[in-house]
N, C-alpha and C positions, 0 to 999 in steps of 0.2 A: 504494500500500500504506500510505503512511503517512497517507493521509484514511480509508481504516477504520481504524487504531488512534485516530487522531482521535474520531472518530466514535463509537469503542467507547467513549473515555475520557467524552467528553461524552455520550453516554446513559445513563452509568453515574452520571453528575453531576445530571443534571439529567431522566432519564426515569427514576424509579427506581420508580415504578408501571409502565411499560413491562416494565423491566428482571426485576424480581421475578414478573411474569406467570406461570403453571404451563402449560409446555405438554402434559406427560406427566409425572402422578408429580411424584418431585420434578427432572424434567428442567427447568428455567426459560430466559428468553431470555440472562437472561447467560450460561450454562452453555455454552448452543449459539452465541453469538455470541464467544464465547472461545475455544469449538474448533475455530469458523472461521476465528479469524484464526491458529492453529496450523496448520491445512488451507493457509489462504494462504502465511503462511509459509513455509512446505515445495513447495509449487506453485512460486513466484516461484524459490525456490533452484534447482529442477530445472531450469525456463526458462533463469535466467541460463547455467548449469551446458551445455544443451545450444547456448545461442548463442554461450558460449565456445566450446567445444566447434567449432563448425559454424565461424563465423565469426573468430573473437578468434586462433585457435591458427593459424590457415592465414596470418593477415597476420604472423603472430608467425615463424614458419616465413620468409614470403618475407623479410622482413626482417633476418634473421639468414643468408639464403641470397643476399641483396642487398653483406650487409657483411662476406664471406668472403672476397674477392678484394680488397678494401681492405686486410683485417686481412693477409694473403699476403703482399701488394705492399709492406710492411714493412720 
């Protein structure tokens, strides 16, 4: 994710004929390559979001159900 904001910063630097291109209207490529990386952003968040979820919570879980009989044994 962070080689597209890369990416975006330096075409935004250095392709600004690119950049400024009309693809509809006044819809342009930086318009639509800005709201992609909003798209991304929100993507990647849900991903993380469900591999916690899936993953992250369940070790989270044994681990805390590993060190209950320690904390007892007290």
């Amino acid at each position: 994710m962070a080689a597209w904001y890369l990416l975006y910063v330096i075409a935004a630097v250095f392709a600004r004929g690119l950049m400024r291109h009309r693809l509809a209207g006044d819809v342009n490529v930086t318009l639509v390559l800005g709201l992609l990386e909003f798209a991304g952003t929100f993507l990647l968040a849900r991903r993380y979001a469900r591999y916690s979820r899936e993953v992250l919570d369940p070790l989270r879980a044994q681990v805390v159900a590993d060190s209950e009989p320690r904390a007892a044994g007290r």
